[in-house]
N, CA, C and O atoms as CSV, one atom per row, in Angstrom:
chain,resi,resn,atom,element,x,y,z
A,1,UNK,N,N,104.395,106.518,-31.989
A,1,UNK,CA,C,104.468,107.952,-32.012
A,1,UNK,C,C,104.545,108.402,-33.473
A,1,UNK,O,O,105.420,108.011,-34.245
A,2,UNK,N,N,103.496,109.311,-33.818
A,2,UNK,CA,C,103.653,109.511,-35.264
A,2,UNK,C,C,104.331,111.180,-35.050
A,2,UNK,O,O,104.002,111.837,-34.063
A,3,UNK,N,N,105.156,111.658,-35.945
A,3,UNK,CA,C,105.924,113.362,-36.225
A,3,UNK,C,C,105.557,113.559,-37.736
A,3,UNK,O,O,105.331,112.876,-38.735
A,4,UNK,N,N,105.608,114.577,-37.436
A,4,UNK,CA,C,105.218,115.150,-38.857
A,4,UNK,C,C,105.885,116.534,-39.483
A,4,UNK,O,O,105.440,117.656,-39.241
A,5,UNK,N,N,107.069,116.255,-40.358
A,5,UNK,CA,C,107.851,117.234,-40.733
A,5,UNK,C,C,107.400,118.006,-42.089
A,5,UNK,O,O,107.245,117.285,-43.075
A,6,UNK,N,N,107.156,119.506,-42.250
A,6,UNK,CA,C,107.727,120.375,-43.564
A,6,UNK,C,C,108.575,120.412,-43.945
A,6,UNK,O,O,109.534,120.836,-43.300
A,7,UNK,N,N,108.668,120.031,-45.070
A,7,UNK,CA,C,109.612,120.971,-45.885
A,7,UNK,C,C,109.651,121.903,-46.722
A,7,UNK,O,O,109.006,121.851,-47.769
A,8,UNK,N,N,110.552,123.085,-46.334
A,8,UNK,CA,C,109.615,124.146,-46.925
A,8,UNK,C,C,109.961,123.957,-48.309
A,8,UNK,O,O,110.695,123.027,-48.642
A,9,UNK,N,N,109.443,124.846,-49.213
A,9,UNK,CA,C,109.493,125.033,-50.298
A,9,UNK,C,C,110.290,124.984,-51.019
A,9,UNK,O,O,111.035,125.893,-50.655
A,10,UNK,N,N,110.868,124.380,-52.161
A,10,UNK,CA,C,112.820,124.127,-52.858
A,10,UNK,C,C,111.946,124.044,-54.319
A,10,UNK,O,O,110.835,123.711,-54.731
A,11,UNK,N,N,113.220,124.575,-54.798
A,11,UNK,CA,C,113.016,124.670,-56.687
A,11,UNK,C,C,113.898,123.475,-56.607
A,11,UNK,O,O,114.892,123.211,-55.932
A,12,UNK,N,N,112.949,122.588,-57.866
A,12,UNK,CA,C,113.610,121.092,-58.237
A,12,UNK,C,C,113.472,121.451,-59.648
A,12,UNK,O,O,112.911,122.520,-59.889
A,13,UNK,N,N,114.114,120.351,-61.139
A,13,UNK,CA,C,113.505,120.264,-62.017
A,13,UNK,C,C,112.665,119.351,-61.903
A,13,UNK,O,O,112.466,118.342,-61.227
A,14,UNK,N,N,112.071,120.114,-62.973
A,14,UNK,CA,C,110.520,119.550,-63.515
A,14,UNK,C,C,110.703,117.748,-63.980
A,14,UNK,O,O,111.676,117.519,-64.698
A,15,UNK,N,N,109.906,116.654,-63.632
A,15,UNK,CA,C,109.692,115.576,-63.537
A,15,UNK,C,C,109.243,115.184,-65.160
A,15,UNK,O,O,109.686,114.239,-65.814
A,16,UNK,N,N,108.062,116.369,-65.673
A,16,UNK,CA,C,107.284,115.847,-66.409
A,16,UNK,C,C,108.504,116.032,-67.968
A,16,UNK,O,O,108.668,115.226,-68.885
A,17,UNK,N,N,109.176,117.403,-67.747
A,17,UNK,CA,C,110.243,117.323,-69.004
A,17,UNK,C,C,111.259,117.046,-68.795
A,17,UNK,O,O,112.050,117.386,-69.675
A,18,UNK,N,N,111.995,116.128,-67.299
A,18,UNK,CA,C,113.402,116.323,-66.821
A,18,UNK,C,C,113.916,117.469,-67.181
A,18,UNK,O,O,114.822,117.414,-68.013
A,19,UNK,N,N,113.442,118.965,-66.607
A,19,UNK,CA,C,114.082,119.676,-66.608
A,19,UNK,C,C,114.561,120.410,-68.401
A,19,UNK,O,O,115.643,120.961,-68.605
A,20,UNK,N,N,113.868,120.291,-69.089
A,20,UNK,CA,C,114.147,120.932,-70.178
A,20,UNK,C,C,113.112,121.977,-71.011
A,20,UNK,O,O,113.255,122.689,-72.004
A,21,UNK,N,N,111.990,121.693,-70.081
A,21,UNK,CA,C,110.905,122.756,-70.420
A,21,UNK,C,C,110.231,122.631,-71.666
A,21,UNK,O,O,109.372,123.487,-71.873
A,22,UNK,N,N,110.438,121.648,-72.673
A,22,UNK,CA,C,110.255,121.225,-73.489
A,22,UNK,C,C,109.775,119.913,-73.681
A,22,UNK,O,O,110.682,119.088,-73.567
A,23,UNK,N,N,108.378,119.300,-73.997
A,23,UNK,CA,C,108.030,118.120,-74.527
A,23,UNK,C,C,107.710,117.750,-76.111
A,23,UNK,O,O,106.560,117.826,-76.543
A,24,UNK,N,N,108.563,117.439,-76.744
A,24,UNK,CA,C,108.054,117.090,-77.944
A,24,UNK,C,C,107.638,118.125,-79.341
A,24,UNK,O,O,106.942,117.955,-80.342
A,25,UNK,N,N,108.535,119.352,-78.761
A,25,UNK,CA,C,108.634,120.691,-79.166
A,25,UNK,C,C,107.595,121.529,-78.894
A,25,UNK,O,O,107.192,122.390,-79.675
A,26,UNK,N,N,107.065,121.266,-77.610
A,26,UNK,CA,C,106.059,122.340,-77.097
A,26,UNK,C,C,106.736,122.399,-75.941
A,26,UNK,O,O,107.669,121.736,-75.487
A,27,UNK,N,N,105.782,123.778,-75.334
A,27,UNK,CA,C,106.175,124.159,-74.050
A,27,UNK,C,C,105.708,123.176,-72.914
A,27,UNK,O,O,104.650,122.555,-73.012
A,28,UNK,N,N,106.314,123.095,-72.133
A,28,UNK,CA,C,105.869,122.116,-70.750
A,28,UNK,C,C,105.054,122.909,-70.145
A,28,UNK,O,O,105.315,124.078,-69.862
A,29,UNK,N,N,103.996,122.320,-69.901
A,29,UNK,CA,C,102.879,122.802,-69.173
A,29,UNK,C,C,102.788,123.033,-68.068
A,29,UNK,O,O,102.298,124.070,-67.620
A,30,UNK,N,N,103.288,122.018,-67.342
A,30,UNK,CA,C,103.930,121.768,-65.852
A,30,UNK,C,C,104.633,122.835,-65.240
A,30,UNK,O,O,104.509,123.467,-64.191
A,31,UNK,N,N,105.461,122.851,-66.273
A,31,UNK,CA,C,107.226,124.245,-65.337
A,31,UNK,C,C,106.549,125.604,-66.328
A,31,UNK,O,O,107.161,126.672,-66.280
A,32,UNK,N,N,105.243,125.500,-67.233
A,32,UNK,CA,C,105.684,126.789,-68.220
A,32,UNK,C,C,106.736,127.105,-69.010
A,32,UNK,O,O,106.781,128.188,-69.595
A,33,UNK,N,N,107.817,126.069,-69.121
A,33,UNK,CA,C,108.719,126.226,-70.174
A,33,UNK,C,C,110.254,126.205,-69.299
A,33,UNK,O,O,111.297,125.849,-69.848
A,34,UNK,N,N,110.204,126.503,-68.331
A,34,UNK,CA,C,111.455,127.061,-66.825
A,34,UNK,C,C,112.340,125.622,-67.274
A,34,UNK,O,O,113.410,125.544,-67.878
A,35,UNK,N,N,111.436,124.510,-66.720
A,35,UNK,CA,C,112.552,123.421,-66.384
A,35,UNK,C,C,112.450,123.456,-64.948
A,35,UNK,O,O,113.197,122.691,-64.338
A,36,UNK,N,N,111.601,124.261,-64.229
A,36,UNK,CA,C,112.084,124.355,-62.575
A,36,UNK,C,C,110.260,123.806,-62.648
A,36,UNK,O,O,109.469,123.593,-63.567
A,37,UNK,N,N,110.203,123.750,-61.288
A,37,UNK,CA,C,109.521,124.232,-60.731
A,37,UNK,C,C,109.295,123.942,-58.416
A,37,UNK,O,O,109.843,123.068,-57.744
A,38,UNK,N,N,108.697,124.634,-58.110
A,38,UNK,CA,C,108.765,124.940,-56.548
A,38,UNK,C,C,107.667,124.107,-55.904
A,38,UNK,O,O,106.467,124.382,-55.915
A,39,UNK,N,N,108.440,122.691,-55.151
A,39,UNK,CA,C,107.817,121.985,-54.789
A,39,UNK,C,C,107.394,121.760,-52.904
A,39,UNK,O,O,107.042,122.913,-52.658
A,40,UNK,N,N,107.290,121.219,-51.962
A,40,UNK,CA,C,107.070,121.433,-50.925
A,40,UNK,C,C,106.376,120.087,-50.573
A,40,UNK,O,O,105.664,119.599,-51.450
A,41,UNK,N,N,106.513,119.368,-49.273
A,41,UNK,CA,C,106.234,118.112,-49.126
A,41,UNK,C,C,106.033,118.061,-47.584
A,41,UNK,O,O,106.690,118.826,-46.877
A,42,UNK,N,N,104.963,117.001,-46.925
A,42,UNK,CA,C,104.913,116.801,-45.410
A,42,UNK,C,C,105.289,115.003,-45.585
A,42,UNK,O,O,104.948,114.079,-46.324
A,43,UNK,N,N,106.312,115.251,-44.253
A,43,UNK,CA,C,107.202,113.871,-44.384
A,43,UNK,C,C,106.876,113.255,-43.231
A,43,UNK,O,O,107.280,113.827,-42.218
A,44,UNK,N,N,106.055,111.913,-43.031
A,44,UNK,CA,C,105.472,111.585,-41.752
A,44,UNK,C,C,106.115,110.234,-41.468
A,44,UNK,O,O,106.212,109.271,-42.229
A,45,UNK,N,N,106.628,110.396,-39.928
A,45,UNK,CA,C,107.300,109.139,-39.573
A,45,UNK,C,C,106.554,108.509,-38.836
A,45,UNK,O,O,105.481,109.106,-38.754
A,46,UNK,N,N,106.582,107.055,-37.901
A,46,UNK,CA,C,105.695,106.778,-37.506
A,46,UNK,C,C,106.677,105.986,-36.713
A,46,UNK,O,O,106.917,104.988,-37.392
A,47,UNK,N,N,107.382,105.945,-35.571
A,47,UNK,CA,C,107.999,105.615,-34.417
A,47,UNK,C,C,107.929,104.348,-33.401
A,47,UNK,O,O,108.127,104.792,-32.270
A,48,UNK,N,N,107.787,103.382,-33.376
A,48,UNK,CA,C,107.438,102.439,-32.612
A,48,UNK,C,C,108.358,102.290,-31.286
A,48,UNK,O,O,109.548,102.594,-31.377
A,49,UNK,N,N,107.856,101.853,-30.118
A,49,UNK,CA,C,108.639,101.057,-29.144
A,49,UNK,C,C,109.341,100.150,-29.403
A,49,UNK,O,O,108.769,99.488,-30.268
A,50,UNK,N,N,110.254,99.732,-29.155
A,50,UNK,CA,C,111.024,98.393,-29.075
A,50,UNK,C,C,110.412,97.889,-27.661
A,50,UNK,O,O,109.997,98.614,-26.756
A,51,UNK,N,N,110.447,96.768,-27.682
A,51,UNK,CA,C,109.907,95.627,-26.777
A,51,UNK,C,C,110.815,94.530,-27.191
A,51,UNK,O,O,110.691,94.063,-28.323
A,52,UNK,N,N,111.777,94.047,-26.322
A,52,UNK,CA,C,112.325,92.970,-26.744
A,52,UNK,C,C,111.460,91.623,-26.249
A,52,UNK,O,O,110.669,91.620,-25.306
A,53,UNK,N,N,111.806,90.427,-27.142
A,53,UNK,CA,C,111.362,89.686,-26.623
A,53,UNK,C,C,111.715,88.507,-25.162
A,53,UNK,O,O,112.887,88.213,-24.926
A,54,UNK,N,N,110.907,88.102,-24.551
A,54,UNK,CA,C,111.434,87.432,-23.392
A,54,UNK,C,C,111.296,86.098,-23.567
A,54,UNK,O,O,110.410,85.434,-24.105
A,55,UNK,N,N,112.462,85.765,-22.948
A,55,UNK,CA,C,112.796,83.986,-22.936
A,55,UNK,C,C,112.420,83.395,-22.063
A,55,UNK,O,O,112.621,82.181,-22.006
């Protein structure tokens, strides 16, 4: 059985400057300078039967 969850939308920091909006004394391109930015993800499980085995 495969499900398939949203999640909606959440402000994280930014990956590319950990959050400081700043690389190397420029602006982060990524967040625009924030340190944030608004991410959103589909989270897919994939469920199996159990079947035990027989002796």
């Amino acid at each position: 059985m495969k499900r398939t969850r949203t999640i909606p939308p959440h402000v994280v920091a930014c990956k590319v400057c950990d959050g400081r909006g700043i690389i190397d004394g420029h602006i982060c391109e990524q967040c625009k300078g924030s340190g944030r930015v608004i991410v959103t993800c589909d989270v897919v499980t994939y469920v199996m039967a159990f079947v035990p085995e027989t002796l």
